[in-house]
MDTraj code that builds the backbone (N, CA, C; nanometers):
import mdtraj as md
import numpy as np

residues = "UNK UNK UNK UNK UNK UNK UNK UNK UNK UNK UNK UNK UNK UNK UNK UNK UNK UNK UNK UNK UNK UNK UNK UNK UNK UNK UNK UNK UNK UNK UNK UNK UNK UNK UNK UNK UNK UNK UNK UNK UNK UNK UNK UNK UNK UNK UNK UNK UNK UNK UNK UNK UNK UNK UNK UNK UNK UNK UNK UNK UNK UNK UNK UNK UNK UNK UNK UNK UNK UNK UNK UNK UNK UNK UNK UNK UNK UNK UNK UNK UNK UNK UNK UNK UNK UNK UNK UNK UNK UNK UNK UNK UNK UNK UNK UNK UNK UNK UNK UNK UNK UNK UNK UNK UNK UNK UNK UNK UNK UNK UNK UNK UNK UNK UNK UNK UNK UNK UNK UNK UNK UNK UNK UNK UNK UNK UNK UNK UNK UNK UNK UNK UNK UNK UNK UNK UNK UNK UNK UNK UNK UNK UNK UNK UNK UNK UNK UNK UNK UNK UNK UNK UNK UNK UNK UNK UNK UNK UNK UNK UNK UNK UNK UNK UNK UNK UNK UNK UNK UNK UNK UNK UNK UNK UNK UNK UNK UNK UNK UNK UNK UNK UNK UNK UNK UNK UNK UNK UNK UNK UNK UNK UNK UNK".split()
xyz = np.array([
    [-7.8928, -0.8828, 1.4357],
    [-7.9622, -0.7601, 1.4695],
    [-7.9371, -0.6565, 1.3613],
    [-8.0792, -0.5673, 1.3417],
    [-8.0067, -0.4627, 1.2479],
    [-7.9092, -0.3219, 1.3246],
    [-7.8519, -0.3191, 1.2129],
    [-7.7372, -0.2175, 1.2483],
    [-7.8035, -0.0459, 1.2161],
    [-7.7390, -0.0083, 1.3580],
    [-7.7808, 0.1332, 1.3808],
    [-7.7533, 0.2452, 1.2850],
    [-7.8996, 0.3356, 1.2977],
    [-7.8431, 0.4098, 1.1879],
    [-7.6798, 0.4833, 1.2046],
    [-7.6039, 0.5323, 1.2902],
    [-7.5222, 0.5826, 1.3206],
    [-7.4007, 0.4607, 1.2347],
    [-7.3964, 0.3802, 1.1728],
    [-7.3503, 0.2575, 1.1013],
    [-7.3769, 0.2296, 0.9683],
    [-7.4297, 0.3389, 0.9509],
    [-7.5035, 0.2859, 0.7906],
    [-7.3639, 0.3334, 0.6774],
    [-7.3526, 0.2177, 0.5844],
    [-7.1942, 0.2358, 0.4921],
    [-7.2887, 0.2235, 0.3519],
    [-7.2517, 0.2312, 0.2532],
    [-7.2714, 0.2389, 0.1666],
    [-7.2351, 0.1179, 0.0860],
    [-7.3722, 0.0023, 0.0708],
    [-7.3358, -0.1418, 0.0522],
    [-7.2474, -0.1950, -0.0266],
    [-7.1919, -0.2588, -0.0169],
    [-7.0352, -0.3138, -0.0581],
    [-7.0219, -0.4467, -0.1055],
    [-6.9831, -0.5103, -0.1944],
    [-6.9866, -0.7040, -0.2232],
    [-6.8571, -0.6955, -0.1113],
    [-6.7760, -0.6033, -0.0996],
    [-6.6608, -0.5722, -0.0472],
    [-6.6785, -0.6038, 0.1633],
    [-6.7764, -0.5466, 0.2093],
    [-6.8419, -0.5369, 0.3276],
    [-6.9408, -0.6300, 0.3699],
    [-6.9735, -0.7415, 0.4182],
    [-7.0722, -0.7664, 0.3813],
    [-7.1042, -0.7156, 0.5683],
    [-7.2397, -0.7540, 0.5906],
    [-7.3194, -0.7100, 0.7376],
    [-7.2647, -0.8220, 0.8661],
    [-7.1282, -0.7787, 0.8919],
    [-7.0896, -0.8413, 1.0228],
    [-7.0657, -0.8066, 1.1581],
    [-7.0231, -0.9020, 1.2566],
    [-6.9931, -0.8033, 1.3616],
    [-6.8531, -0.7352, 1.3301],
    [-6.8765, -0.6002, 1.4132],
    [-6.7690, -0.5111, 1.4484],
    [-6.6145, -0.6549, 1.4745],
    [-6.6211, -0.7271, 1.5789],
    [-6.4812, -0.7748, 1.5406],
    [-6.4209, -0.9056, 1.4085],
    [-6.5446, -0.9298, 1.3090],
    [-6.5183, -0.9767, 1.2314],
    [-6.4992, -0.8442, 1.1156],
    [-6.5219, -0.7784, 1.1006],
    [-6.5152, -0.6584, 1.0141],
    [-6.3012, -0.6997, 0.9397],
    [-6.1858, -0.6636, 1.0622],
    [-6.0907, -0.7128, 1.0182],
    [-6.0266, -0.7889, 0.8637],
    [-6.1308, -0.9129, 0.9134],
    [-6.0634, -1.0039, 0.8653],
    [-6.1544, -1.0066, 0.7131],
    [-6.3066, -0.9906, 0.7565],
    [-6.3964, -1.0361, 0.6531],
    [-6.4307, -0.9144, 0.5390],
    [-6.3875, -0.8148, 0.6191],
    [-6.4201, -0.6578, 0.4932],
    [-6.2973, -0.6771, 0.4495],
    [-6.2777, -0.6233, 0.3258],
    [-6.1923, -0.6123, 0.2426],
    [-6.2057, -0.4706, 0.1112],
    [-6.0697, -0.5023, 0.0264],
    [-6.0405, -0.4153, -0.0903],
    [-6.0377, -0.4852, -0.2203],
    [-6.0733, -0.4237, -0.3443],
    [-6.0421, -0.5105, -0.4519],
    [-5.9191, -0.5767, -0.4585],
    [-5.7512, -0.4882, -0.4352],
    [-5.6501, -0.4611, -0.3866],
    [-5.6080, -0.5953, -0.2777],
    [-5.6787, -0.5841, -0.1965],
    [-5.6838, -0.6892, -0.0622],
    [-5.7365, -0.8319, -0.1342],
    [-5.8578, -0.8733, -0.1925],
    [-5.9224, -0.9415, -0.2512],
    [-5.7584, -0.9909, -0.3801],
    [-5.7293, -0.9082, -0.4533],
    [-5.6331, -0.9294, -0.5381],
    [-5.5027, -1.0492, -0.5087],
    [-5.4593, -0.9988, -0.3732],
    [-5.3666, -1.0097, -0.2893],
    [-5.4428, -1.2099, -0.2119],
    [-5.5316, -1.2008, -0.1703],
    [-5.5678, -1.2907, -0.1160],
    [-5.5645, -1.4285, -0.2696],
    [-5.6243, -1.3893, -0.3546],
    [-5.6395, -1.4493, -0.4965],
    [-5.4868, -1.5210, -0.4851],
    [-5.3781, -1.4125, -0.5021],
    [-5.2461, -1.4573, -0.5344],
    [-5.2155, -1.5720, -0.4235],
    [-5.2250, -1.5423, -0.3368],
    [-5.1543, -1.6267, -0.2250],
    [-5.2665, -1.7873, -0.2268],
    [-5.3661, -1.7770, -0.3243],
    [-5.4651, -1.9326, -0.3035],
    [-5.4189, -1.9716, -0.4084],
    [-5.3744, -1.8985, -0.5117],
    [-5.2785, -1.9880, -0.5943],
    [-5.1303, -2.0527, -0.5936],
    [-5.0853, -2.0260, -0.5018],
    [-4.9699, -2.0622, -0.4391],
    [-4.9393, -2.1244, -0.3206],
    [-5.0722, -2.1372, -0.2035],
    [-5.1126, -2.1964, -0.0966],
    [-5.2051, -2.3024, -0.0513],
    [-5.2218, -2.3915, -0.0218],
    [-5.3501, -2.4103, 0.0608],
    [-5.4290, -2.3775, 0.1142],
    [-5.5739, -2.3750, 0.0774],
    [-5.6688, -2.3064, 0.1745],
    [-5.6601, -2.2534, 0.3336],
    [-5.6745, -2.3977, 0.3259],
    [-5.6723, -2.4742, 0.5078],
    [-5.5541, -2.4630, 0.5445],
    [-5.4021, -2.4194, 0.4748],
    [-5.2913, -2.3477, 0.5058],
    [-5.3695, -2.1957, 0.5439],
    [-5.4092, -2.1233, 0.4578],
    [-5.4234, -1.9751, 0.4218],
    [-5.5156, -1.9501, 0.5531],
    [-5.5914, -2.0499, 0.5818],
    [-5.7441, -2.0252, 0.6853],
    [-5.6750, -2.0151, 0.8068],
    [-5.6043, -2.1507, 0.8529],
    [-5.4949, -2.1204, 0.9943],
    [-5.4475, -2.0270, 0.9712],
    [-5.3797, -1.9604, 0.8762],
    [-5.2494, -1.8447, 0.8958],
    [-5.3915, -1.7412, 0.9619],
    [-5.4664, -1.6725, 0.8608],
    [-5.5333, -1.5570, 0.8891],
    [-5.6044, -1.6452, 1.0414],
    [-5.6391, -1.6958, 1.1077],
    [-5.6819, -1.6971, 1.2375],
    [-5.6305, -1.6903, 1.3496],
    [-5.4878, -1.7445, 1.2912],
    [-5.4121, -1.7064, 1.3816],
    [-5.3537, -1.5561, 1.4220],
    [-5.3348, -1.4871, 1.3185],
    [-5.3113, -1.3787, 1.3178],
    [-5.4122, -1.2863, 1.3799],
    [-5.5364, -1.3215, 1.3543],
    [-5.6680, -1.2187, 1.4267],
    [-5.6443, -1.2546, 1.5772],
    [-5.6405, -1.3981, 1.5831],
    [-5.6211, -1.4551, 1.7432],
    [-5.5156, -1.3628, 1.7949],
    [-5.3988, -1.2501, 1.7451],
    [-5.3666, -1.1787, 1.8087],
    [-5.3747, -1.0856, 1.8781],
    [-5.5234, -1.0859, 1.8752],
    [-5.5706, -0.9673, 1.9081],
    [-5.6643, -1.0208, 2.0118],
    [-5.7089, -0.9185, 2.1217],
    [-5.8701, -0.9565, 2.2106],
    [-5.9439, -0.9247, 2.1019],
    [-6.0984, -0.9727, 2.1605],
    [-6.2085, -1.0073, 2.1148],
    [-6.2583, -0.8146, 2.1240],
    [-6.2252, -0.7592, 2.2634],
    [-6.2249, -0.6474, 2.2579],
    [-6.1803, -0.5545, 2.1551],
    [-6.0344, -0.5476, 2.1406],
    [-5.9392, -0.4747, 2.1012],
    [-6.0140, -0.5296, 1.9400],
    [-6.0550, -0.6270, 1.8768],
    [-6.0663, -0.6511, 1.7254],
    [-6.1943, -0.5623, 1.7151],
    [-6.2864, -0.5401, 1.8034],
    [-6.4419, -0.4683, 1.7980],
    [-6.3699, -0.3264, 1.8088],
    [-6.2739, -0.3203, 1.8931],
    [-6.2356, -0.1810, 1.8677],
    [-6.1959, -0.1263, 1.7215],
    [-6.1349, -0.2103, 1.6972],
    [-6.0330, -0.2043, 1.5357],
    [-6.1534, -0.2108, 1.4706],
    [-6.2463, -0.2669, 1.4594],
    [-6.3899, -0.2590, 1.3309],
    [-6.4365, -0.1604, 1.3530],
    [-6.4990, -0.0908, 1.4708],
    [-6.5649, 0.0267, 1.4903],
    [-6.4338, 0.1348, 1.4040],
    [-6.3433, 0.1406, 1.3986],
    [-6.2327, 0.1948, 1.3849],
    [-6.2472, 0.1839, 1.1659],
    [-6.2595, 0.0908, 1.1285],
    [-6.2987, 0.0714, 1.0000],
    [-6.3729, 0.1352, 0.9786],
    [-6.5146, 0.1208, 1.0278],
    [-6.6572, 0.1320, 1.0069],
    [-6.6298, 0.2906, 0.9391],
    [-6.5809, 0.3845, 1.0826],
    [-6.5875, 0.5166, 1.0563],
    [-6.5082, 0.5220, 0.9688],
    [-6.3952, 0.4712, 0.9206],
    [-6.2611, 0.4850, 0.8384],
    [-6.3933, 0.4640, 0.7063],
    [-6.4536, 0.3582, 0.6390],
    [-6.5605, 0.3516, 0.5431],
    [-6.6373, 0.4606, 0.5374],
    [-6.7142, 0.4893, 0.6207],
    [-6.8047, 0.5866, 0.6449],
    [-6.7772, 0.7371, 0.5797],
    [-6.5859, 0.8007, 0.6335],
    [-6.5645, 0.8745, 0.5414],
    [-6.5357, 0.8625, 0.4722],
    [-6.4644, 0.7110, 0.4119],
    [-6.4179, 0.7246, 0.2234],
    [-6.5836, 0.7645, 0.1669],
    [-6.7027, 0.6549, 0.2146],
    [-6.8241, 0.7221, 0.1665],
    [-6.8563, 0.8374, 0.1016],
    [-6.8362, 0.9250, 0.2668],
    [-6.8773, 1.0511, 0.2498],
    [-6.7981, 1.1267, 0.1657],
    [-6.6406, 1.1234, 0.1349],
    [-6.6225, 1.2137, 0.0215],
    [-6.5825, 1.1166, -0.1256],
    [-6.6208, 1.0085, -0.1458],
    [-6.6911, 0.9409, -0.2591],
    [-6.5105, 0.9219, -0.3083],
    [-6.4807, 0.8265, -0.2414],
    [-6.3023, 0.7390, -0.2265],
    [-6.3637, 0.6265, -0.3441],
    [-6.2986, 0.5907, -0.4216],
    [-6.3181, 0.4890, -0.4630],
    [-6.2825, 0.3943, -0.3775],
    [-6.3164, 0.2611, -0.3925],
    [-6.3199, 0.1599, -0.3715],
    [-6.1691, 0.0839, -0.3936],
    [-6.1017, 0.1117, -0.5261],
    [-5.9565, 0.0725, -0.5236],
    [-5.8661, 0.1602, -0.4533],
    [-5.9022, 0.3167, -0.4035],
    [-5.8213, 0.3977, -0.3561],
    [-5.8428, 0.3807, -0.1787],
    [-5.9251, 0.2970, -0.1358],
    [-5.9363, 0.2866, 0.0125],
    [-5.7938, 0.2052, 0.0664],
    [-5.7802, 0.1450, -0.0171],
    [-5.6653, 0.0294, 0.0290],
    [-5.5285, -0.0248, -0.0578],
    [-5.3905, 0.0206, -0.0728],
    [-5.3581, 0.0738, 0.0520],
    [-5.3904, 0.2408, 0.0445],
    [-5.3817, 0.2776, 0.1595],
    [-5.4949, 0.3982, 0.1704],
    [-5.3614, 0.4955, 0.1641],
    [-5.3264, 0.6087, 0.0914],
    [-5.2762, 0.6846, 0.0210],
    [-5.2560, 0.7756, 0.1468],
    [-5.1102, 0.8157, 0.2419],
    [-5.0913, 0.9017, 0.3739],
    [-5.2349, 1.0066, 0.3878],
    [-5.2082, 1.0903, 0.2542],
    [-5.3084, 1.1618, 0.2701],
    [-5.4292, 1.1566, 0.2977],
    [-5.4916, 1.0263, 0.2667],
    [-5.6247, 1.0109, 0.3062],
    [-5.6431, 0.9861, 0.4390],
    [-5.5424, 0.8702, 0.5042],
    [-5.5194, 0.8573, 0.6299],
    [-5.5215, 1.0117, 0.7271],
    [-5.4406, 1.0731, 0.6564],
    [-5.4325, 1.1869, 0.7298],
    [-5.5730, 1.3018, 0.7574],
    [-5.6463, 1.2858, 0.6105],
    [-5.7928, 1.3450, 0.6390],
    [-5.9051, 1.2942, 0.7359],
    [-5.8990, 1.1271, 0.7190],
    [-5.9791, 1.0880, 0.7786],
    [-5.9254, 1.1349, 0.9512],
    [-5.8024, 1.1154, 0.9990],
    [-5.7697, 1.1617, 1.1507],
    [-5.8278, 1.3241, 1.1350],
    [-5.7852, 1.3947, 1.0642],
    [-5.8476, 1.5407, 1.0960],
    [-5.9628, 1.5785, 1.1107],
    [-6.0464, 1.4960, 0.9980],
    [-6.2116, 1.4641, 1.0426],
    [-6.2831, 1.4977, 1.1122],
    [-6.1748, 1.3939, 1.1930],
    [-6.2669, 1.3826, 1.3713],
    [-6.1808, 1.4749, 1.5229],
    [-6.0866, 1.5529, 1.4415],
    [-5.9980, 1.6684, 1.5294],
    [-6.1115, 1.7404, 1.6151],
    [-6.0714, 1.7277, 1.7409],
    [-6.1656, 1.8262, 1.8120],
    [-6.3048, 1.7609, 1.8703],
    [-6.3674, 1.6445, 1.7592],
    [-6.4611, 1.5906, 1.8095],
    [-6.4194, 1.4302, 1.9146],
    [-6.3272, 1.3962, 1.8580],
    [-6.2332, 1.2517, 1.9639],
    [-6.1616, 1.2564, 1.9940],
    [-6.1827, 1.1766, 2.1018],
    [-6.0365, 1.1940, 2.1781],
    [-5.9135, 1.0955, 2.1346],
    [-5.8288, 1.1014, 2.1958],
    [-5.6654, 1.0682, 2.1062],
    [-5.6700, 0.9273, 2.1405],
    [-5.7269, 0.8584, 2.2221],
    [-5.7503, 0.6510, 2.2220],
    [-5.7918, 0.6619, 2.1367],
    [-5.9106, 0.6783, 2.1010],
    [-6.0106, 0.6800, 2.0247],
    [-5.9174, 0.6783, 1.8787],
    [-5.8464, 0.7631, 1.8350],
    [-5.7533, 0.7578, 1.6879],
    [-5.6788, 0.6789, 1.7102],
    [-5.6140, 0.6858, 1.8099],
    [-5.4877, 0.5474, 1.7638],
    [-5.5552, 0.4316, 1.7660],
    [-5.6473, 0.4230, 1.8215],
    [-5.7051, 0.2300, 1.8064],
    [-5.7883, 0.2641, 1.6631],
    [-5.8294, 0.3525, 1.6184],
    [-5.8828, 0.3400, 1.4716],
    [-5.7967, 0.3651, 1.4090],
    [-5.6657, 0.4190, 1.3698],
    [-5.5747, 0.3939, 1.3240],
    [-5.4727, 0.2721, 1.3248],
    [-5.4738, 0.2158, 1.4662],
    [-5.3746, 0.0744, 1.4643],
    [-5.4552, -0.0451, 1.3823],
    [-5.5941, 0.0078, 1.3968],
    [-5.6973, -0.0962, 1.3645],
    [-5.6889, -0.0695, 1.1941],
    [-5.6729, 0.0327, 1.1260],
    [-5.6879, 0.0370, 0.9789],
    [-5.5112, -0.0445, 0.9830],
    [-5.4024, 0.0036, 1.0206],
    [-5.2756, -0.0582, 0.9815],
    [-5.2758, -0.2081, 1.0431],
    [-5.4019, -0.2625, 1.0780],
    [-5.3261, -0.4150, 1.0765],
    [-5.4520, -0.4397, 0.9687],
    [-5.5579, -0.3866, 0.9257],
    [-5.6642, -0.4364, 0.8150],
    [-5.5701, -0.4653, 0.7297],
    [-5.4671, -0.3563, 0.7026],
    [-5.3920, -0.3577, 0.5988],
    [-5.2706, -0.4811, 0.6120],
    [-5.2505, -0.4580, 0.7064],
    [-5.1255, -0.5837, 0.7323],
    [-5.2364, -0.7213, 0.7056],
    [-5.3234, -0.7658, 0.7169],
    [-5.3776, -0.9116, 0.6981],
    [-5.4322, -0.8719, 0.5632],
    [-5.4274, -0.7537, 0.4759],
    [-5.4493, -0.7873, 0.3633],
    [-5.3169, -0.7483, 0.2229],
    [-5.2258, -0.7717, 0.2803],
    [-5.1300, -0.7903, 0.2096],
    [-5.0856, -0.6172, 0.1375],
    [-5.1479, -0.5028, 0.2059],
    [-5.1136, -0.3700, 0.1322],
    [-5.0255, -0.3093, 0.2681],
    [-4.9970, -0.1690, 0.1773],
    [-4.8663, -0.1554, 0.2716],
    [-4.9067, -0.0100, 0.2965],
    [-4.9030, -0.0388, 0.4344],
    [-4.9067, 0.1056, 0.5415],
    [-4.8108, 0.2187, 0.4849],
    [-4.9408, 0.3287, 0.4699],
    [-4.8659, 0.4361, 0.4466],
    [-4.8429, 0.5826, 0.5559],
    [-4.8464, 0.5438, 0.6473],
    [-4.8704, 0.6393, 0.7702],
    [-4.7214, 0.6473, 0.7990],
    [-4.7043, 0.7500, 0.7729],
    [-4.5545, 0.8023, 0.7528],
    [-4.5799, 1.0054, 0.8545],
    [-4.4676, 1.1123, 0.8098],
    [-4.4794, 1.1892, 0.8681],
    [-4.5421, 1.3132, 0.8459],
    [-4.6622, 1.2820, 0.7233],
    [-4.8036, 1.3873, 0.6867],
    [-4.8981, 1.3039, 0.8374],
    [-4.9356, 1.1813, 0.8458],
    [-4.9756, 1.1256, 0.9335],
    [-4.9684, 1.1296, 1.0925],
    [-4.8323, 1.1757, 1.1310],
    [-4.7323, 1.1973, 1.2631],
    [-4.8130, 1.3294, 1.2713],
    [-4.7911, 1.4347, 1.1781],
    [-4.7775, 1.5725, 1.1864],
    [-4.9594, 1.5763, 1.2329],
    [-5.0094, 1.5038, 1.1593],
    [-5.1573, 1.5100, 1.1672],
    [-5.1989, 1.5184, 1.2911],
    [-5.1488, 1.4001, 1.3353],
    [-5.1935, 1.3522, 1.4728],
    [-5.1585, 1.4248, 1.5572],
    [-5.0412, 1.4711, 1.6098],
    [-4.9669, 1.5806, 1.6991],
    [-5.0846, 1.7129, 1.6756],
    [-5.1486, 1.7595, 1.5737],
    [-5.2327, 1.8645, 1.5514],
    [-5.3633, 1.8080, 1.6535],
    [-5.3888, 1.6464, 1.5936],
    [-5.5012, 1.6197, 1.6543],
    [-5.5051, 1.6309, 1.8252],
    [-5.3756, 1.5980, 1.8866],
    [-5.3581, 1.5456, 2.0061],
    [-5.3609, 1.7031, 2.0577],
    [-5.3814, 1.8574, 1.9938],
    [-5.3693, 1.9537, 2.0256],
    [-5.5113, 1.9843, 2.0536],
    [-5.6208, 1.9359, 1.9690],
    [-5.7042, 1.9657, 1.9657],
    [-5.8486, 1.8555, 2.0192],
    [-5.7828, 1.7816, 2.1267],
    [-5.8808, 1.6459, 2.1902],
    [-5.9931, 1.7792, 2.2565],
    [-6.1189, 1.7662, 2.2630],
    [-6.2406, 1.8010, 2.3147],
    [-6.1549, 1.7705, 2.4836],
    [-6.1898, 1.8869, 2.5852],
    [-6.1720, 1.8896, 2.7408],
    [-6.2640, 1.7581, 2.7340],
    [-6.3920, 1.7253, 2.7364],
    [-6.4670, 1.6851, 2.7831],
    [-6.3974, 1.4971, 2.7654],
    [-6.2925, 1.4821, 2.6560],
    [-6.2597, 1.3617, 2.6314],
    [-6.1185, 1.3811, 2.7543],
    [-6.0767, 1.4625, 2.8207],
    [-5.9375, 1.4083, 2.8910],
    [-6.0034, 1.4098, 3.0596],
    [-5.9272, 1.3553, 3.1130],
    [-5.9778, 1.2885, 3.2593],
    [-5.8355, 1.4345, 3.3459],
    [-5.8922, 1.4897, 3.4771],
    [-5.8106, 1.5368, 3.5925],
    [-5.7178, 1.4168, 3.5921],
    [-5.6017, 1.4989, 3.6108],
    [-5.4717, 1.3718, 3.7045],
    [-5.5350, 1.3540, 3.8380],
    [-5.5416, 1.2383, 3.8947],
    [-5.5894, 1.1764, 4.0364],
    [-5.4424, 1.1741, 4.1092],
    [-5.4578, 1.2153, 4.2364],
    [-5.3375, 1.2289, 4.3510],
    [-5.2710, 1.0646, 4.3659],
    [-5.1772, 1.0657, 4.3794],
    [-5.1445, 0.9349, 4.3828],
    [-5.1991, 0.8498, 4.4755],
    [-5.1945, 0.7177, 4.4920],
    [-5.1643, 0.6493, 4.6557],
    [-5.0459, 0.6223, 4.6872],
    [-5.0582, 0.6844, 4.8412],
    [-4.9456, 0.7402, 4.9106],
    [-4.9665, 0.5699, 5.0580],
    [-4.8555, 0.5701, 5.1035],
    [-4.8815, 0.4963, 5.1813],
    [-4.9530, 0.5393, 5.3375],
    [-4.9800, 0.6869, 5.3564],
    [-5.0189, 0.6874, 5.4451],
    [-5.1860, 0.6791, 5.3850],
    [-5.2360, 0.6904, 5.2727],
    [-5.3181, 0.6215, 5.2705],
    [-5.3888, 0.5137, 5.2958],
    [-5.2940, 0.4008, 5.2315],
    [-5.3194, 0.2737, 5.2761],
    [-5.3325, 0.2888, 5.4040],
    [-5.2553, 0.3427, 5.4742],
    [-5.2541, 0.3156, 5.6547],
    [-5.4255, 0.3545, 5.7073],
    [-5.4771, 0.4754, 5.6661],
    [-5.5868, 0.5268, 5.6764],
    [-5.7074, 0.3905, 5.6471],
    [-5.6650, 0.3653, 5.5194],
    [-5.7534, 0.2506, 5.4731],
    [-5.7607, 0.1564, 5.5927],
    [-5.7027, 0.1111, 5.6369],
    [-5.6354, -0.0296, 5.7052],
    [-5.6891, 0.0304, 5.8236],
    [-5.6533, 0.1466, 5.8925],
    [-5.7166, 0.1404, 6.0106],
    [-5.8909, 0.1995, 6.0249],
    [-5.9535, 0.1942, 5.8771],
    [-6.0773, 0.1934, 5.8849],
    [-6.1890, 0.1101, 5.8733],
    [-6.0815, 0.0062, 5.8468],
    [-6.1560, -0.1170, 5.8081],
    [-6.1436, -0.2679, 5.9107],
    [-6.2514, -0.3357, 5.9048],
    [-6.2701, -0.4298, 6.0106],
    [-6.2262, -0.5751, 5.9776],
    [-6.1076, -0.5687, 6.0406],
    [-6.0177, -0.7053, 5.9833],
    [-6.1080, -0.7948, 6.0630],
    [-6.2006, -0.7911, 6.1504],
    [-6.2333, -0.9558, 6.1466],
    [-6.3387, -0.9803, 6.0398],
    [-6.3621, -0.8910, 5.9402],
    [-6.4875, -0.8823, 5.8397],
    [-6.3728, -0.9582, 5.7644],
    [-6.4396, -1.0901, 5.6340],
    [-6.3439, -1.1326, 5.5437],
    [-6.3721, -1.0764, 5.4411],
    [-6.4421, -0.9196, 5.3944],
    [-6.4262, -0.8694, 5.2957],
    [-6.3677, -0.7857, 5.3198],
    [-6.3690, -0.6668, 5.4125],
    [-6.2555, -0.5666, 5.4545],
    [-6.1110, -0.6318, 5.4471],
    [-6.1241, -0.7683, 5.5050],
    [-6.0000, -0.8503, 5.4737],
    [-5.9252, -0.8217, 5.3225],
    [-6.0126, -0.8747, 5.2724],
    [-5.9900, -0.9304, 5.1320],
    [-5.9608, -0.7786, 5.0946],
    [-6.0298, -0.6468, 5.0585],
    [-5.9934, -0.5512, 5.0336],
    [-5.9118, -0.4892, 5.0931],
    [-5.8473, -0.5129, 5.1916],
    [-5.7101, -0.4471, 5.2350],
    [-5.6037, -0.5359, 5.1493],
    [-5.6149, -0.6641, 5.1517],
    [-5.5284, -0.7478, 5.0548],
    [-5.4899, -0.6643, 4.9374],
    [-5.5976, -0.6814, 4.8575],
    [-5.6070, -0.6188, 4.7008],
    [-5.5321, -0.5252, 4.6905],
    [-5.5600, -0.3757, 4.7925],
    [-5.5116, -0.2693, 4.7925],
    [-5.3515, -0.2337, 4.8229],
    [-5.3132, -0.3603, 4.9155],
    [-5.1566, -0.3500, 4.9396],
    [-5.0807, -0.4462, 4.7950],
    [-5.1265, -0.5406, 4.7850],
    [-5.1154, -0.6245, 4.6857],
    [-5.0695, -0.5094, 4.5514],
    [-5.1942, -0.4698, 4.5284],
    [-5.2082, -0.3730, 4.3946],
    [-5.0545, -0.2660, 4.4149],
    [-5.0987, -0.1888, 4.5138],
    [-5.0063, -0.0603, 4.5840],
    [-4.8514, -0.1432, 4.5425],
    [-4.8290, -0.2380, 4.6228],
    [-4.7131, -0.2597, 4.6205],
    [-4.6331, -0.3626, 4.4562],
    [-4.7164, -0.4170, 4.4056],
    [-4.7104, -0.4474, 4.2870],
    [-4.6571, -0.3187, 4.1746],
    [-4.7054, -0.2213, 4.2000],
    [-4.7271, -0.1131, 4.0954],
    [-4.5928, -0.0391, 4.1458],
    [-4.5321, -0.0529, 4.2336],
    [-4.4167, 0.0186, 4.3138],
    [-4.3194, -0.1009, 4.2741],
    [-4.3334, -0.1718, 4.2354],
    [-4.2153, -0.2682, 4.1478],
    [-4.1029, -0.1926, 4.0622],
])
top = md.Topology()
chain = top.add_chain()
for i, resn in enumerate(residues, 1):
    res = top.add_residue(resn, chain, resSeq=i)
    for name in ("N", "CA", "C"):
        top.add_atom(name, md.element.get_by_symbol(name[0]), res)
traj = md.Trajectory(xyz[None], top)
C-alpha cells in the first residue's frame, strides 16, 4: 500500500518502503551498514541472519510497529533540519534531546519513551552506542512537564470489594454469561490484590 502523506521521509538507499515493524531491523545508517560489513567478515551469514531475528523476536509484533513509527518521526526530523545521514546514527545526546523537545507539549509521555526505547534498540541491533545520557533525562522530565491535558487520562476510583458485592448481586447467576463475568471480575480483583 502507498504510504500516507503524514509518512513521507526523504528517500534513502538507507530506508527502503517497509512496514512500520520491519523499519528496526531493515532501515539503517552508513555507520550501522559499516558495522554490519565488519561482523560478515568475521561471521556467517546464516550465523548473522539467526542472531538479528532473534533479537527482533524480542520484541511483539506490536511493540516493533511501535518502535518504527517511533523511527519514522525520529527520520522525519533529522529531514526536517537537514541531519546528515552519518550524523543520525549513533545519534549525538543532543540531537536525541531535540528531537524529544520537538514534540514537547504536542505528545504525550508513552508516546516518547516507546520512540525513544525504539531509536535505543535501532541502535543496539546496529552495533552504535546509545547516547541518551543526562541532557536527555533533563529533556524528558521538561517534556513530562509539558504532556498536552488532552493526552493524560482522570485517576478512576478503585475496585473496592463492596463493589464486586454490588456486581454479584446484580447479576443473574443462572445466566452462564453473568456467570462467567462475575468469574473474570473476582478472578481479575483478586489476582491484582496479590
Amino acid at each position: 500500500r502507498a504510504p500516507r502523506a503524514s509518512s513521507s521521509i526523504t528517500p534513502s538507499q538507507h530506508r527502503p518502503p517497509v512496514l512500520a515493524s520491519d523499519r528496526l531491523l531493515l532501515w539503517s545508517t552508513p555507520a550501522g551498514q559499516d558495522w554490519q560489513s565488519t561482523l560478515e567478515d568475521k561471521y556467517l551469514n546464516s550465523s548473522l541472519f539467526r542472531l538479528f531475528q532473534v533479537m527482533v523476536r524480542s520484541l511483539d509484533t506490536n511493540t516493533r510497529s511501535n518502535y518504527g513509527a517511533g523511527l519514522l518521526r525520529y527520520t522525519q526530523f533529522c529531514d526536517s533540519i537537514n541531519i546528515p545521514e552519518s550524523e543520525r546514527m549513533p545519534a549525538a545526546e543532543v540531537l536525541l534531546s531535540q528531537f524529544a523537545a520537538a514534540f514537547a507539549g504536542s505528545t504525550s509521555e508513552k508516546t516518547l519513551n516507546n520512540w525513544l526505547a525504539g531509536l535505543q534498540f535501532w541502535h543496539v541491533i546496529n552495533g552504535a552506542q546509545w547516547h541518551g545520557a543526562q541532557f536527555l533525562h533533563h529533556t524528558r522530565r521538561g517534556f513530562s512537564k509539558m504532556v498536552p491535558p488532552s493526552s493524560r487520562r482522570a485517576k478512576r476510583p478503585p475496585v473496592t470489594i463492596d463493589a464486586l458485592c454490588i456486581l454479584h448481586d446484580h447479576l443473574d447467576l443462572t445466566d452462564p454469561f453473568d456467570v462467567a463475568v462475575c468469574a473474570v471480575a473476582l478472578v481479575s480483583f483478586w489476582c491484582c490484590c496479590r
